[in-house]
N, C-alpha and C positions, 0 to 999 in steps of 0.2 A: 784065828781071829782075823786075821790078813784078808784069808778067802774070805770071810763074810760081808766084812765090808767092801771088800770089792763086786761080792756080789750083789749087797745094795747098791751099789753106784749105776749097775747094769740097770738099764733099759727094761721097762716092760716089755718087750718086744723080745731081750733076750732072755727072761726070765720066765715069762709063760708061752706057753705052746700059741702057734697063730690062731689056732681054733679057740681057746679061752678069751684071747686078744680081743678077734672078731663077736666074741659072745657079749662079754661085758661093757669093752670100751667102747666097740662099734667101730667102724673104717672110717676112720680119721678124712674128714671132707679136705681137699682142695684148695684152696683157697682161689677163689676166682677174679677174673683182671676186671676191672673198675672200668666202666666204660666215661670215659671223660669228655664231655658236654663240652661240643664245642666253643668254639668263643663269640663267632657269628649264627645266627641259625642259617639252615640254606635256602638260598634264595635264587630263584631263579634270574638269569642276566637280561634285564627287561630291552627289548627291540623298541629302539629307535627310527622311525622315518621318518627321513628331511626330505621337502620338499623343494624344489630348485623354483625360486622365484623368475618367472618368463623376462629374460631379459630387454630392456627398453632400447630402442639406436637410438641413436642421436639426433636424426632428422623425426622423429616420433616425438622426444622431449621439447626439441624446437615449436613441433605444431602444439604442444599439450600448455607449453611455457603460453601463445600466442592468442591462445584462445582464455587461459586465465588472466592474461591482460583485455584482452576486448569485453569480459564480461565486467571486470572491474571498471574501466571504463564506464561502460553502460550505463551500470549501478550508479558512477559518479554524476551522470547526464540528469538522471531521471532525478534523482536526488537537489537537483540546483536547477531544474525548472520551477516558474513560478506556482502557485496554487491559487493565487486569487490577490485583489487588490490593486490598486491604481501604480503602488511606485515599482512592481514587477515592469523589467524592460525586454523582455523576448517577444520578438516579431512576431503578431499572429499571421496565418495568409490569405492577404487581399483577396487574391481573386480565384481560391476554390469555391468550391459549391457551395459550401456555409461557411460562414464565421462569428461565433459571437462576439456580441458585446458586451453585453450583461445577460447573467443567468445566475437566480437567485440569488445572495447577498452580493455576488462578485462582479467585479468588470474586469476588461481585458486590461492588462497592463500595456498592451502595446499602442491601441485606439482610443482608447480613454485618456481625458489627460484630468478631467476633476468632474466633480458630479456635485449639483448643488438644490435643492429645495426653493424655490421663490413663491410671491405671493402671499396666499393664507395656507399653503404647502408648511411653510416654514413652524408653526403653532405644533401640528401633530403627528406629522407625516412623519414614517420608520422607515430603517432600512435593515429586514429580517432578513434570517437565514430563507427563508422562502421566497424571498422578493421584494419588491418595494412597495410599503404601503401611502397613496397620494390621498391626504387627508384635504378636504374643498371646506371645513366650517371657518370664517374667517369675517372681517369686514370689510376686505377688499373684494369679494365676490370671484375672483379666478385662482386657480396655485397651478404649480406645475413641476414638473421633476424633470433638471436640465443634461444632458451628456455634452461636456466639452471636448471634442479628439482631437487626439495630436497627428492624427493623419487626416487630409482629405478624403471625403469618401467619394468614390465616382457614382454616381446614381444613372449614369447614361446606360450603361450594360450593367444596373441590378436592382434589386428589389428589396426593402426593408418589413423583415419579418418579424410579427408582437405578438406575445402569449400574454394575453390580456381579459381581466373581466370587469367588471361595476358591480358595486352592493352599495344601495339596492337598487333595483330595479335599471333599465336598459339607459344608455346616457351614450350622449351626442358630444363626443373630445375632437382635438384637434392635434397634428403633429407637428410642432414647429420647427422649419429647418430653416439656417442661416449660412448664405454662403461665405468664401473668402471677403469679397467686398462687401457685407455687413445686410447683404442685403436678405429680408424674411420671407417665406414663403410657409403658409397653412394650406395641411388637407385633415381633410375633416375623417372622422371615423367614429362610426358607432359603433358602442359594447354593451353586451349585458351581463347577466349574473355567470353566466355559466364562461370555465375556459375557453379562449377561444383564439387560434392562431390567425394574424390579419397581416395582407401583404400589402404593402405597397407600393406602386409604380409610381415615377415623376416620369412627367412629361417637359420638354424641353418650352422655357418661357425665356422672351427675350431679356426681360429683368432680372432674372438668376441664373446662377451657374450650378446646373445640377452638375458636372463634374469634381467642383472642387466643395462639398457641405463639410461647413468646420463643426455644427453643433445640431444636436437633435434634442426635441424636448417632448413630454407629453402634459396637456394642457385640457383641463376644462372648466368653465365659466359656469356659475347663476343664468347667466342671460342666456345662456341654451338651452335653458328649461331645467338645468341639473339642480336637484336639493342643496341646498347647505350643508346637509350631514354627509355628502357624496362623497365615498371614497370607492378608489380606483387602485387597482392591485397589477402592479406587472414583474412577471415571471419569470419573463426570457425577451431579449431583442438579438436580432441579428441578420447580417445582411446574406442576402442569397447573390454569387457573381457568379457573370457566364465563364464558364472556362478557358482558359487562355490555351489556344493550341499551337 
């Protein structure tokens, strides 16, 4: 009884022959290692390249510093000149080759010191972004549209230039200037419809002082044959000087 149950306790292995073993149970598999998934996947170590920024000296920073102040600068210049208008105080210059006075709505802040309408000027006469319109319907028969400067103008070495026309039709004005001592002098000028730029020469009279003119006007009358409905348009004035060498 002993052997028997000892011999159940025995193993199939030692109870049937290998070849039964192999027939019915079959050859017991292995058991095989688990491959265990790593914890990061693999990745490759990505390259880096730095780039060495080109070092600046010192006297390079100096000029680069020098030159972002002169354009600020600059900027600040051009920013605080005038654009137009009588109470603008920056110097125009005398005696280059041109200088305006007025051009379209504006005068010069430096030569201009007031502008005024008189006569039958004063009724309808505008002062546009295009120019100034000199309205003649009136009952006074004359108007005129005055320039008061705060500089003398020397008319001995220059010429006063006028972009000027009349509607309607061609019409016979006058320019009037007034020197330091008050005293007037008239030259006469005819315009017509169409633009038209007109110079003027003064000639030296012993009654007036073409060096020192404190005021320019343009002026025309009925009694020159001009309509009543006559208006006169000016566009531009300015003085033409010889150059100073």
């Amino acid at each position: 009884m002993n052997k028997i149950l000892s011999n159940e306790m025995k193993s199939k292995d030692e109870v049937f022959s290998q070849e039964i073993v192999d027939t019915f149970f079959g050859t017991a598999a292995k058991p095989k290692k688990s491959r265990q998934p790593s914890d990061t996947p693999h990745r490759k170590t990505p390259i880096i390249l730095t780039v060495e920024e080109p070092k600046t000296s010192k006297k390079q920073k100096i000029i680069l510093g020098l030159l972002l102040l002169l354009v600020m600068l600059s900027v600040a210049y051009v920013l605080r000149l005038p654009h137009d208008k009588v109470s603008a105080k920056t110097p125009a210059p005398l005696y280059d080759n041109y200088t305006r006075i007025f051009n379209g709505g504006s005068f010069s802040g430096y030569l201009v010191k007031s502008f005024a309408f008189e006569g039958d000027a004063k009724e309808k006469s505008t002062i546009q972004p295009s120019g100034v319109k000199l309205a003649g319907a009136g009952p006074m028969g004359w108007s005129r549209a005055s320039f008061a400067l705060n500089v003398p103008l020397d008319f001995s070495r220059a010429n006063l230039l006028l972009l000027i026309r009349s509607e309607p039709g061609t019409k016979d004005i006058a320019l009037i200037m007034a020197d330091d001592r008050g005293n007037i002098r008239r030259v006469p000028v005819t315009v017509s419809p169409r633009w038209e730029w007109k110079s003027i020469t003064m000639k030296e009279k012993n009654y007036f002082n073409i060096r020192k003119v404190n005021s320019i006007a343009v002026e025309f009358r009925q009694s020159a044959g001009n309509e009543a409905a006559t208006e006169i348009y000016i566009k531009e004035m300015g003085l033409r000087t010889a150059r100073i060498v």
